[in-house]
C-alpha positions as CSV (number, residue, x, y, z in Angstrom):
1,X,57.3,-123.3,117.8
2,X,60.4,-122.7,119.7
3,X,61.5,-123.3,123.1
4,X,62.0,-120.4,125.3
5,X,65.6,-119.4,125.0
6,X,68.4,-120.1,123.5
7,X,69.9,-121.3,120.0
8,X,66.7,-123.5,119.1
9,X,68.6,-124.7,115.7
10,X,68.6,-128.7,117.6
11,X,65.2,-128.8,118.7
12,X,62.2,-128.1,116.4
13,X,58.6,-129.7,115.7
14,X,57.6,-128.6,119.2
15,X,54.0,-129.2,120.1
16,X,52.5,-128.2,123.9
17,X,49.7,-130.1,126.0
18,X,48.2,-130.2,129.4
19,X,48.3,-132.9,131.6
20,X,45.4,-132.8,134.8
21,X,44.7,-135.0,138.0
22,X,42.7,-138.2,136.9
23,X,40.3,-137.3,139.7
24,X,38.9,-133.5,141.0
25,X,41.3,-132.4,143.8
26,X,38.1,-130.5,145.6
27,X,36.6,-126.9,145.8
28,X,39.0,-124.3,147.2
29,X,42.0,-126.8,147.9
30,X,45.2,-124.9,148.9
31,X,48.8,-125.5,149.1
32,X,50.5,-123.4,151.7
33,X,53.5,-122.2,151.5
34,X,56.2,-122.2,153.8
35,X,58.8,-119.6,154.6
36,X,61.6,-121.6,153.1
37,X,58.9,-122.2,150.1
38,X,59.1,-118.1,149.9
39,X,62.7,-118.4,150.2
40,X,63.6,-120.0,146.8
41,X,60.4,-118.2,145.0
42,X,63.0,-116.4,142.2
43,X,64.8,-120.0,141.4
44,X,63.6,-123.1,139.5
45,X,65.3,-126.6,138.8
46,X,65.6,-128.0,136.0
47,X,66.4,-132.2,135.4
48,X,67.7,-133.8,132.0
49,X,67.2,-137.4,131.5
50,X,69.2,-139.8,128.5
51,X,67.5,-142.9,127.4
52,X,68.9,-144.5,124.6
53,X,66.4,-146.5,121.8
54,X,66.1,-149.9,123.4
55,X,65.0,-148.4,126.6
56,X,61.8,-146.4,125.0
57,X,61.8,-148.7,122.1
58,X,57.8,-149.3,121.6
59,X,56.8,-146.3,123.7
60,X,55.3,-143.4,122.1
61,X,54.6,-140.0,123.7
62,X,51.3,-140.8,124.8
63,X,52.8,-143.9,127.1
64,X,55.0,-141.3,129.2
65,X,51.6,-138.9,129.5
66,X,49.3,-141.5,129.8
67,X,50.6,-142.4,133.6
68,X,50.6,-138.5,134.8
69,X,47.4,-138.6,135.2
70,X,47.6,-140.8,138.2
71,X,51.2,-140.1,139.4
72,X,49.3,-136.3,139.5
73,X,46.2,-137.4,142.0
74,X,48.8,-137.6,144.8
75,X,50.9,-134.6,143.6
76,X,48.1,-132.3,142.8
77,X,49.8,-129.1,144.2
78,X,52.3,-129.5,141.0
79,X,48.9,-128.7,138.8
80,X,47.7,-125.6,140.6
81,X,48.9,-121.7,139.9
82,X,50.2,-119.1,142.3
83,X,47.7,-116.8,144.0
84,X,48.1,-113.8,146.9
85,X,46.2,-113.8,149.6
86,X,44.5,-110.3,149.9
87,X,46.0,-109.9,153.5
88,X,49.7,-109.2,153.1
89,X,49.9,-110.5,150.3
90,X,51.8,-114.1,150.6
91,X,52.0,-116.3,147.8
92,X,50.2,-119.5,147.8
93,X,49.2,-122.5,145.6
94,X,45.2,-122.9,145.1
95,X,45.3,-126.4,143.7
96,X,42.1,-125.7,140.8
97,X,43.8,-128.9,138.4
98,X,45.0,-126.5,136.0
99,X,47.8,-129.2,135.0
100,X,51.4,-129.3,134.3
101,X,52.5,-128.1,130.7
102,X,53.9,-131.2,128.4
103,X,56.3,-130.4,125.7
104,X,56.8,-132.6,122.6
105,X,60.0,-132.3,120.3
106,X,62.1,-133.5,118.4
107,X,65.9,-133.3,118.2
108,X,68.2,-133.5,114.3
109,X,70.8,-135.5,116.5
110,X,71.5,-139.1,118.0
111,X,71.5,-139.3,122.0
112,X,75.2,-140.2,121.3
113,X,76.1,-136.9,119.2
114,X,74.3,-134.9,121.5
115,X,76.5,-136.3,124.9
116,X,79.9,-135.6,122.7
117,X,78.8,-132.0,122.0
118,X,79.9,-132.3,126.2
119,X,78.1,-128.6,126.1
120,X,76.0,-128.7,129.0
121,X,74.1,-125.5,127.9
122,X,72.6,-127.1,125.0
123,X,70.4,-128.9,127.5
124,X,68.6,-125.9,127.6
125,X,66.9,-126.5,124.6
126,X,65.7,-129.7,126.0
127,X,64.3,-128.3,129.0
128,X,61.7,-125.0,129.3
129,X,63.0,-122.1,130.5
130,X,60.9,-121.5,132.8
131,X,59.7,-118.7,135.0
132,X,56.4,-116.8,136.7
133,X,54.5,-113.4,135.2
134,X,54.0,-111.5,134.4
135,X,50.8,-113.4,133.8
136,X,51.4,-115.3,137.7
137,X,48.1,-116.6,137.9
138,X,48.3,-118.7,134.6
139,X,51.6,-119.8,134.6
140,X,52.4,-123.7,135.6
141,X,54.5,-124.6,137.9
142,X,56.4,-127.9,136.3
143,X,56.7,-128.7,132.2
144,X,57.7,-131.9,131.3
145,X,59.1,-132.2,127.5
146,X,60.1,-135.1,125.5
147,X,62.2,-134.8,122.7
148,X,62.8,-137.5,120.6
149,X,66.2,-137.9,119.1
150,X,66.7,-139.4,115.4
151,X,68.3,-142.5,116.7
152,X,65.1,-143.6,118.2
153,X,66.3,-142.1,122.0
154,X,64.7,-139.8,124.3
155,X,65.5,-137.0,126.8
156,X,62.9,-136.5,129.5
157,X,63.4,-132.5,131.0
158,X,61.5,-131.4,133.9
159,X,61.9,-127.8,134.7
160,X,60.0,-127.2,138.3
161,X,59.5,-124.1,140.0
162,X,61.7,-124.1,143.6
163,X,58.7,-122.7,145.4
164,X,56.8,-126.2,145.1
165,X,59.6,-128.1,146.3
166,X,63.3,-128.9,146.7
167,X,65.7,-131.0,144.1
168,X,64.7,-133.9,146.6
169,X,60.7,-133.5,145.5
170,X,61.2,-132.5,141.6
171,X,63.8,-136.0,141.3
172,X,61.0,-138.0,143.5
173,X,57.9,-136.8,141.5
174,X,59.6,-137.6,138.2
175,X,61.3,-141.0,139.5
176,X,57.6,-142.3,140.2
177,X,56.6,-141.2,137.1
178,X,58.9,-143.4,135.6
179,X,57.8,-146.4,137.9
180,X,54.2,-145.9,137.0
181,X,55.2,-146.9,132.8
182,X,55.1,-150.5,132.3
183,X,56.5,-152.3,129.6
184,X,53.6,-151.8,127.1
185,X,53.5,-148.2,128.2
186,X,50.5,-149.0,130.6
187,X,49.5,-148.0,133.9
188,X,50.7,-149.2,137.4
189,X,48.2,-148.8,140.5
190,X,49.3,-145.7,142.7
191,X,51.0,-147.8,145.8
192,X,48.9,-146.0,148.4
193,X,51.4,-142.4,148.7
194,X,50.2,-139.7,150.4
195,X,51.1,-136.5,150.7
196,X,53.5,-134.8,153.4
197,X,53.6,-130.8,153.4
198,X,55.6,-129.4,156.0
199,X,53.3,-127.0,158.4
200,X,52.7,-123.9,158.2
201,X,53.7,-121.7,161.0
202,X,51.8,-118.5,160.1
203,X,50.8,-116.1,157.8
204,X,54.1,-113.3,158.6
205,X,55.6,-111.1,156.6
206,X,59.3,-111.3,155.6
207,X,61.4,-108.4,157.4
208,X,64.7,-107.2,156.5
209,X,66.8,-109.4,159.0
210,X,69.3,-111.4,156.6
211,X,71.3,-114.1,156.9
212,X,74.4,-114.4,155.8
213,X,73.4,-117.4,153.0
214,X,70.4,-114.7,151.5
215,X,70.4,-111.5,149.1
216,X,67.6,-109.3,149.2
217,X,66.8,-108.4,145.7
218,X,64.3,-105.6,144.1
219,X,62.3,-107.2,141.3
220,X,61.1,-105.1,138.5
221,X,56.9,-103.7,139.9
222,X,56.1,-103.2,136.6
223,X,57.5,-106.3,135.0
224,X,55.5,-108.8,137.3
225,X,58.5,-111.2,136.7
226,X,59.9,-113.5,139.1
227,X,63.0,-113.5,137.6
228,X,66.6,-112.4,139.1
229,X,68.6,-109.7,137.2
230,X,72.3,-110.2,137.0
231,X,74.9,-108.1,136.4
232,X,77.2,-110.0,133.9
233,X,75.7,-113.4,131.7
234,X,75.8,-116.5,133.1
235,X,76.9,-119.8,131.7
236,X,77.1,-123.0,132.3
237,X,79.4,-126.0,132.2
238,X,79.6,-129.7,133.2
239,X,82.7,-131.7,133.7
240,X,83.7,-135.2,134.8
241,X,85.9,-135.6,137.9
242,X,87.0,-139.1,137.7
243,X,88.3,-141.5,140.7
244,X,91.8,-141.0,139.2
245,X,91.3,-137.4,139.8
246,X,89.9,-137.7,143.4
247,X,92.7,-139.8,144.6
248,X,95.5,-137.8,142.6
249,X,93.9,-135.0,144.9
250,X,93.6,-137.7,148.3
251,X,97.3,-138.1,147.5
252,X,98.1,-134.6,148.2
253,X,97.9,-135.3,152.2
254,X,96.9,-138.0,154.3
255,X,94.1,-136.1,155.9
256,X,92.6,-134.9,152.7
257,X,92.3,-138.6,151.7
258,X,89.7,-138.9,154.6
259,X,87.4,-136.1,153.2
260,X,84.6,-136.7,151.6
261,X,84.3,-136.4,147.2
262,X,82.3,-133.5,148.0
263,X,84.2,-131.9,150.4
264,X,87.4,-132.4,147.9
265,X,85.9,-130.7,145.3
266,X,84.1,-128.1,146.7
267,X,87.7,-127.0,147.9
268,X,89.3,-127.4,144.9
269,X,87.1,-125.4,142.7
270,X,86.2,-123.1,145.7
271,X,90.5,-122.5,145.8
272,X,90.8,-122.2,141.6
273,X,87.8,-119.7,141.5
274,X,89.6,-117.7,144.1
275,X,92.3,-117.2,141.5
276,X,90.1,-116.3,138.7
277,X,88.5,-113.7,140.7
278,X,91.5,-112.2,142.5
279,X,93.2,-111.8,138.8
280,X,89.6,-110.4,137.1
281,X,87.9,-108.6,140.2
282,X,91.1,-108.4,142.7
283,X,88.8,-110.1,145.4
284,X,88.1,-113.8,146.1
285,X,85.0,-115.4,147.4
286,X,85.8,-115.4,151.4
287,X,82.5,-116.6,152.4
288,X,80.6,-119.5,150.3
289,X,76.9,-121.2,151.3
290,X,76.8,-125.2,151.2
291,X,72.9,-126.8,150.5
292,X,72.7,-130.5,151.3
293,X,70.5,-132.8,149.9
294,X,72.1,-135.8,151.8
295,X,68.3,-136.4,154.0
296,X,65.9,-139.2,152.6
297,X,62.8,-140.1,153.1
298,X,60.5,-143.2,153.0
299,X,60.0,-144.7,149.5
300,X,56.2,-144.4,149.8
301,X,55.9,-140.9,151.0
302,X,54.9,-138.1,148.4
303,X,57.2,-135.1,149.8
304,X,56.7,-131.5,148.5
305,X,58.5,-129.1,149.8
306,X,62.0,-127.3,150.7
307,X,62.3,-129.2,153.9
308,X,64.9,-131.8,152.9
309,X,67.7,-129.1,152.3
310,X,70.0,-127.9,154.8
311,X,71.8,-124.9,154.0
312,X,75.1,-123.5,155.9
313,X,77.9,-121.0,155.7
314,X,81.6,-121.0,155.6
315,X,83.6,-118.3,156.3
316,X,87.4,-117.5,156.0
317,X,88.3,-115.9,159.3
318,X,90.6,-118.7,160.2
319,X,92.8,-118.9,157.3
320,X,96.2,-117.3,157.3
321,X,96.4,-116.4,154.0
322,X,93.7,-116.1,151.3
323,X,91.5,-118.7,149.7
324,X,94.2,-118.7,146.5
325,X,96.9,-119.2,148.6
326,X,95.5,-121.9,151.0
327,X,96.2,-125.6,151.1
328,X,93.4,-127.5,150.2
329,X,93.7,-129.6,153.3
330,X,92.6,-125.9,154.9
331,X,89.5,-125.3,152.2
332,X,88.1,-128.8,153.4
333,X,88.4,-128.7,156.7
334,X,86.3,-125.6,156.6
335,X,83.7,-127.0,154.7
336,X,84.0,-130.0,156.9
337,X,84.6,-128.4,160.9
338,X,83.5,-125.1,160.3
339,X,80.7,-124.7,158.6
340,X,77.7,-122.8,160.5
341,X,73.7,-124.3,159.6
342,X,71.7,-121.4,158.9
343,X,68.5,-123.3,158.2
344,X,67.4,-122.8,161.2
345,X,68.4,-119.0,161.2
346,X,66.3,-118.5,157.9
347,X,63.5,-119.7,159.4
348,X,63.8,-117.5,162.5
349,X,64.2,-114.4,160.3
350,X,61.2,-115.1,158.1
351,X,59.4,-115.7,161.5
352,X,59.7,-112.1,162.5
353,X,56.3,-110.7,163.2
354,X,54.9,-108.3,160.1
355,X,56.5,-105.3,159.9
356,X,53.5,-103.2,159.3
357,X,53.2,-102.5,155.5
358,X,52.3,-106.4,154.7
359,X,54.9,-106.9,152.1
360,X,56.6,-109.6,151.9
361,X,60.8,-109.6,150.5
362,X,62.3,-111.1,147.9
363,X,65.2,-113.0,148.3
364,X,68.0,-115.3,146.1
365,X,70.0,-118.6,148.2
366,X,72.0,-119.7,145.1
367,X,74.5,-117.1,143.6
368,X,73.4,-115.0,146.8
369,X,77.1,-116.1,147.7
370,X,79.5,-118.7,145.8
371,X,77.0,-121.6,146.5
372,X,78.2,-125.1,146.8
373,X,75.1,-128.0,146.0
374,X,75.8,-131.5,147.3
375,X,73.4,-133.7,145.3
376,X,74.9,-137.1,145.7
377,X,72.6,-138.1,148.5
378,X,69.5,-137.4,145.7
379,X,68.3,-140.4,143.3
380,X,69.4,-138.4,140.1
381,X,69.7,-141.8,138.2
382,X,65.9,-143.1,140.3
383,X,64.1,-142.8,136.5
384,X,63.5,-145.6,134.8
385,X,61.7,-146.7,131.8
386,X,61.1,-149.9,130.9
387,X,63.9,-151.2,133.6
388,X,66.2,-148.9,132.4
389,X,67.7,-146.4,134.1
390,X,69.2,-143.2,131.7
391,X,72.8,-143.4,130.5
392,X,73.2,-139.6,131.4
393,X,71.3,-137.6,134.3
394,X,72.0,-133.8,135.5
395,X,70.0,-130.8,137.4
396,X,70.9,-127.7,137.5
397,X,69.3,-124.4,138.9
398,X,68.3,-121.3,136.9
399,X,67.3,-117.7,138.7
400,X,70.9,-118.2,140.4
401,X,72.8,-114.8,141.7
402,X,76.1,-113.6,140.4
403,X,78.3,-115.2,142.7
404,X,77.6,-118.3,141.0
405,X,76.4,-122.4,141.8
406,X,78.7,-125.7,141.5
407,X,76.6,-128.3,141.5
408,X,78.1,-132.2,142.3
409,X,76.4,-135.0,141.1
410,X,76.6,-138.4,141.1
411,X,78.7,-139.3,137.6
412,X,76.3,-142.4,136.4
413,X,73.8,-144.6,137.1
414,X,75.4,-146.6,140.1
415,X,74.5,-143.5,142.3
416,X,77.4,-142.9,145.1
417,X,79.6,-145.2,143.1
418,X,83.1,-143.7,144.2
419,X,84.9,-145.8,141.0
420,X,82.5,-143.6,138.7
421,X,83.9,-140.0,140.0
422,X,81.5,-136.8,140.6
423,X,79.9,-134.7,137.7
424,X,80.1,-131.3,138.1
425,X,77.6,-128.6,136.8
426,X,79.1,-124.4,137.0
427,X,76.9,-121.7,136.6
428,X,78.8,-118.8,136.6
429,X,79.8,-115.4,134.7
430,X,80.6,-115.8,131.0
431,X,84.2,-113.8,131.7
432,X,85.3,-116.4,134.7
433,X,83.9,-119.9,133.4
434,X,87.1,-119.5,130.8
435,X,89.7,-118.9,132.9
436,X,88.5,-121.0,135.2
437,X,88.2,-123.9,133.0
438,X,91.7,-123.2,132.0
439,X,92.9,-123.3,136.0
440,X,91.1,-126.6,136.5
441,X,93.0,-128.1,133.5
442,X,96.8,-126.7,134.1
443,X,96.6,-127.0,137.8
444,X,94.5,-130.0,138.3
445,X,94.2,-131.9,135.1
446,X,90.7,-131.4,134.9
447,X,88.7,-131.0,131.4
């Protein structure tokens, strides 16, 4: 059986299970859904996790299940399906234990051959591409797969639908899966989590009233799909920034060396994609949209949710010249001084009261503009198996707009480390990824 998309000609022997709540949830349980929840309805994460032999030596598949089923009692929402309520028609989560899908495979390649492909898009095939309908009411909301590489290695993928929660809660859920697997593959008693949900203010319709950050979009009726259309293809692509790189870049003036890795980046690429575009499309990207993760919460809180993200805009009404043309020092001092929060903006214009007809948008946040995603301040590298943590960890985000998403990750397991540099994951269209890529190596140095 395949995988859902892509060249499956890595991944084969593919077999598909169903993973419940150890105990009943209860009759009629149900998971509101928050306004921001509704927000990020078209988009879905998805995590990859590299273990090498000796840290799943002696585990079998059945091990890494075997703990679900109490890591699930506190999470149940991740095992219900999507309903509308018959008034207005809002989506929400009756939690019936329907379970989250598990995928078994195996992979023709060593963990080792797989990382020096350095094609970030083959990680597709080791995560499902996921999405809702047209079937909504049967579709799960997180799949787990397993593929076992020849060497004796093991990715872990999780894709998880955005609605349930932000890149905070999918990285949390799977990190305490991984602290629930003992040694012997046993289990670990649940440490006493309970759930937060962030309250719900009321069952309102969305109105047309947009920020700046959002893109209304018109989803096919007949299709039933929650799945964004693009223009042009998108790809992907991952890259190493090393420490080198950053302070070659700090070097460049004494006030970028105070920025943040983030903020150096974010102007760099945001400046090189400027370029691309003003050569391909004769227009640059003068507003962008940063999301933060940087927020935490306490270790033994269970946290579903979009609450954790804070989401702002950055404009270019204060630059002299265009984004192409600009220093760098400029590009980050926008992204550090000038950037307006719009959180709070969202959740006033989903708050509107219903417009009459009871039907509720549909909107995009990543790709709606150039979107910049600050994930250092999330435990990518928080899974562990066996006491080991993964010797490669990376999200990305599918259902993205045209515009595009740069992701920046911590670069290994020591997560913040500034010696290790910043990973950074592009999503963007097929006919600027290229040039871009070549801008980033003649003008920065950057493969």
């Amino acid at each position: 059986m395949p995988i859902p998309g892509g060249d499956n000609s890595l991944v084969y022997d593919v077999k598909l299970s169903s993973v419940v709540p150890a105990s009943i949830t209860g009759e009629n349980k149900v998971h509101e859904l928050t306004n921001m929840d509704l927000v990020m309805k078209l988009h879905y994460i998805k995590g990859v996790y590299f273990f090498k032999a000796d840290a799943v030596q002696g585990l079998s598949t059945n091990d890494l299940k075997r703990p679900l089923f109490q890591v699930l009692i506190p999470y149940y929402p991740t095992c219900g399906r999507i309903r509308m309520w018959e008034s207005g028609g809002r989506p929400y989560i009756r939690c019936n234990d329907s379970g989250v899908r598990i995928i078994e495979a195996k992979c023709g390649k060593t963990v080792e051959e797989w990382l020096e492909m350095n094609d970030s898009s083959l990680n597709d095939q080791l995560t499902y591409n996921q999405f809702f309908g047209p079937d909504l009411g049967f579709d799960p909301l997180v799949f787990i797969q397993f593929t076992w590489f020849k060497c004796g290695g093991l990715s872990v993928g999780l894709s998880w639908a955005h609605i349930l929660g932000d890149v905070f809660s999918a990285s949390q859920f799977i990190n305490t899966l991984g602290s629930q697997i003992t040694v012997t593959g046993g289990l670990l008693p649940p440490a006493g989590n309970h759930l937060e949900i962030p309250p719900i203010t009321g069952n309102k319709a969305i109105i047309p009233k947009v920020p700046y950050c959002l893109q209304k979009v018109q989803l096919d009726p007949a299709g039933g799909k929650w799945l964004v259309s693009n223009r042009c293809k998108m790809q992907s692509h991952s890259f190493h920034i090393t420490a080198e790189h950053l302070n070659n870049l700090a070097k460049l003036s004494p006030k970028l060396g105070k920025k943040k890795p983030f903020e150096v980046i974010s102007a760099t690429i945001w400046k090189s994609i400027a370029k691309v575009r003003g050569k391909i499309e004769s227009s640059e990207p003068k507003t962008i949209t940063i999301c933060s993760y940087e927020k935490t919460n306490p270790a033994e809180l269970v946290s579903l949710g979009n609450s954790q993200v804070t989401i702002w805009t950055v404009e270019t009404s204060k630059l002299k010249v265009g984004v192409s043309e600009s220093d760098l020092t400029e590009l980050a001092d926008l992204i550090d001084g000038e950037k307006v929060d719009e959180t709070s903006r969202i959740e006033e214009a989903l708050e509107q009261e219903d417009n009459g007809d009871g039907k509720c948008e549909d909107f995009i946040l990543y790709g709606a503009n150039l979107t910049f995603v600050n994930l250092e301040g999330v435990k990518i590298y928080g899974l562990e198996l066996k006491g080991q943590k993964p010797v490669r960890a990376s999200y990305n985000i599918s259902g993205i707009g045209d515009e595009g998403v740069v992701l920046v990750l911590p670069a290994g397991p020591n997560d913040g480390d500034e010696e290790m540099g910043r990973m950074v994951n592009l999503i963007l269209p097929e006919d600027q990824l290229e040039d871009l890529k070549k801008e980033l190596q003649s003008e920065w140095r950057i493969f």
